[in-house]
Legacy VTK file of the C-alpha trace (Angstrom):
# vtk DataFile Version 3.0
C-alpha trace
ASCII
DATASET POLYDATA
POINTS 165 float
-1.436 2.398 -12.673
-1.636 -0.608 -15.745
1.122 1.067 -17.626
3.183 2.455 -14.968
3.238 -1.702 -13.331
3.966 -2.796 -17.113
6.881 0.416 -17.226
7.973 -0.990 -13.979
8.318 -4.678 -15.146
10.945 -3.595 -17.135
13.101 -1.901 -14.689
12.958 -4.901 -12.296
16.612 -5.955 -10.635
16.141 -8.851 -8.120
17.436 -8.430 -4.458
16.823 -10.438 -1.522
14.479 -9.659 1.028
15.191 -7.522 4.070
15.484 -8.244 7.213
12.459 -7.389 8.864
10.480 -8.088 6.033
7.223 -9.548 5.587
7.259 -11.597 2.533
4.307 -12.038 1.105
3.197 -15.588 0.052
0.000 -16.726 -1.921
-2.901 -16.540 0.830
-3.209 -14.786 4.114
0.053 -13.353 5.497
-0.372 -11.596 9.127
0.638 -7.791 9.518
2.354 -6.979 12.687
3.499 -3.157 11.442
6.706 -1.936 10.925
8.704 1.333 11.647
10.976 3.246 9.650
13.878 2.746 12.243
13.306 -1.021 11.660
13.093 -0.936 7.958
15.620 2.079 6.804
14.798 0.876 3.456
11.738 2.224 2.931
12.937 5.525 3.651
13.639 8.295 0.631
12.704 10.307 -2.056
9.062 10.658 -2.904
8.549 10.094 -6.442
5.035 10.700 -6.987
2.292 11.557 -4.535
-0.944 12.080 -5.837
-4.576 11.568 -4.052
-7.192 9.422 -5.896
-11.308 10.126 -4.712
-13.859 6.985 -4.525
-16.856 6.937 -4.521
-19.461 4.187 -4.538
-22.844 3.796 -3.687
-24.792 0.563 -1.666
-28.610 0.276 -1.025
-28.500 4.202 -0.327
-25.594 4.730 1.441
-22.152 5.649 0.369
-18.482 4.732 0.391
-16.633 7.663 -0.580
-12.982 9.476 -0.080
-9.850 9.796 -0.882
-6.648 7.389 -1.339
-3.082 8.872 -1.094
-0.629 6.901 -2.849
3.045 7.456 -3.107
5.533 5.973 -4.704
9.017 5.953 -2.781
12.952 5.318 -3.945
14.941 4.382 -1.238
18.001 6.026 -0.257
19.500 3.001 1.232
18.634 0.541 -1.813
17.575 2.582 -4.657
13.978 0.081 -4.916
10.394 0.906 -4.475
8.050 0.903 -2.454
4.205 1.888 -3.078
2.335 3.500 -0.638
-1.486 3.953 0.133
-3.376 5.910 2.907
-7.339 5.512 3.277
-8.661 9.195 3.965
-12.677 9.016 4.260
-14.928 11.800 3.578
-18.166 13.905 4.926
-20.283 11.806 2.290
-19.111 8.792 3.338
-21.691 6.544 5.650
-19.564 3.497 4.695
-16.151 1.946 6.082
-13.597 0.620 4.433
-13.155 -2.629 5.039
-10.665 -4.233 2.400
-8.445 -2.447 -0.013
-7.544 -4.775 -3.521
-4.369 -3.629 -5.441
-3.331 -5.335 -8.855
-0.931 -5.302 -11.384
1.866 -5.903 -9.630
2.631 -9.159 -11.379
5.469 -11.079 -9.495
7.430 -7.997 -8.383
6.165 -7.962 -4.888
8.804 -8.311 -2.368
6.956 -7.967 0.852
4.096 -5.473 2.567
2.858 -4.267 5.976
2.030 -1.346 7.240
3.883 1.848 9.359
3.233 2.000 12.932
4.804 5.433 13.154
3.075 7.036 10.209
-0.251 9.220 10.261
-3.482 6.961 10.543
-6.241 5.476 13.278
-6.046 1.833 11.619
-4.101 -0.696 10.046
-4.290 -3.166 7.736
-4.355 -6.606 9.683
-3.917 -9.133 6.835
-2.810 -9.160 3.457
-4.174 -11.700 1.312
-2.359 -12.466 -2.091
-3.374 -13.927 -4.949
-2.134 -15.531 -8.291
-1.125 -12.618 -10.555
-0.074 -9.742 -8.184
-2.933 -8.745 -6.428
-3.069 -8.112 -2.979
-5.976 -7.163 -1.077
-4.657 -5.706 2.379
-7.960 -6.400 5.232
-8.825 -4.295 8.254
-10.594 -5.926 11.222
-11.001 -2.516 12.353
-12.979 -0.763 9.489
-11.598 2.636 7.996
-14.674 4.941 8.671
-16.709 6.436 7.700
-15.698 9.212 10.789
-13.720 11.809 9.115
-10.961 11.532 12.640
-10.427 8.171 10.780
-7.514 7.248 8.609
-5.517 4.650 8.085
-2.145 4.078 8.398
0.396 4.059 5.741
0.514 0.287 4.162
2.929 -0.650 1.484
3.828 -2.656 -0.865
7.719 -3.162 -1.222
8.944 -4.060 -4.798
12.507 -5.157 -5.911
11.923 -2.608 -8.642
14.225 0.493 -9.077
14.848 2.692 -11.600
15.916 6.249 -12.639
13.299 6.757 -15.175
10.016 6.539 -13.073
8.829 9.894 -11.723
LINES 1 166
165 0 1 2 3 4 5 6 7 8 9 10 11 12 13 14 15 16 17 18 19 20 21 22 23 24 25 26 27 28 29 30 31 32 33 34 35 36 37 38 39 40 41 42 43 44 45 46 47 48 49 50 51 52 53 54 55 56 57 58 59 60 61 62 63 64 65 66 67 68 69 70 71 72 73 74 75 76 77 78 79 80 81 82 83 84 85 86 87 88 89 90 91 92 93 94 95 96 97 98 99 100 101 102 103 104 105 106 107 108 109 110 111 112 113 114 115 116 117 118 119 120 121 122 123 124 125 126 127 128 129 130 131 132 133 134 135 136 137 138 139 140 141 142 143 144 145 146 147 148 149 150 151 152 153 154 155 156 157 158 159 160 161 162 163 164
């Protein structure tokens, strides 16, 4: 993910916000969801979808599962967005209760969450910090059930480019 943020530094072309948009600003910014009717930019081609397992242990119990994250070019814009779903697992006996993303740097347009994507939960806050990182909070903890997912969240970027697959 280091080298792919650094690889996407370098394609970077500024464009304003959309409309819609949560932008996020250093601290706490509020999540109210979003759908893809109301932002028709984050619609497009998948670019890379891969799932990621975790797994940590806590005074003998256990966070563990699965993260999906995508990577998406919109058709409307040609920019990025960066997608993650929370999928739990039978091991787990932990929830998820934040979710910390860095290396973003200062190429972070805006983020929420998709109220008409898969998922139980979503992300209620997203708190940002000096130096791209983001950690996106859920009042409602992801888990550990295995009915329990959360929604899609995102990250949008002003970032496009031809050469990241």
């Amino acid at each position: 993910m280091r080298s792919f943020a650094r690889a996407l530094g370098a394609l970077v072309l500024l464009c304003a916000a959309p409309a819609g948009a949560v932008p996020l600003v250093l601290g706490d910014n509020v999540l109210p969801g979003t759908t893809a009717a109301d932002r028709p930019e984050l619609v497009g081609t998948v670019i890379a979808d891969r799932f990621v397992d975790y797994a940590f242990a806590f005074e003998g119990r256990n966070l563990s599962g699965a993260v999906q994250q995508s990577v998406v070019r919109s058709d409307l814009d040609g920019t990025l967005a960066f997608t993650w779903r929370i999928l739990p697992d039978s091991d787990g006996t932990l929830p998820v209760v934040g979710f910390r993303l860095a290396g973003f740097g200062d190429f972070i347009n805006d983020g929420d969450w998709l109220r008409d994507s898969l998922g139980d939960v979503a992300p209620t806050l997203a708190r940002k910090f000096d130096g791209g990182f983001v950690n996106f909070l859920f009042d409602d903890p992801v888990g550990p059930k295995l009915d329990q997912s959360s929604h899609i969240f995102f990250l949008k970027t002003p970032a496009s480019g031809a050469n990241v697959a």
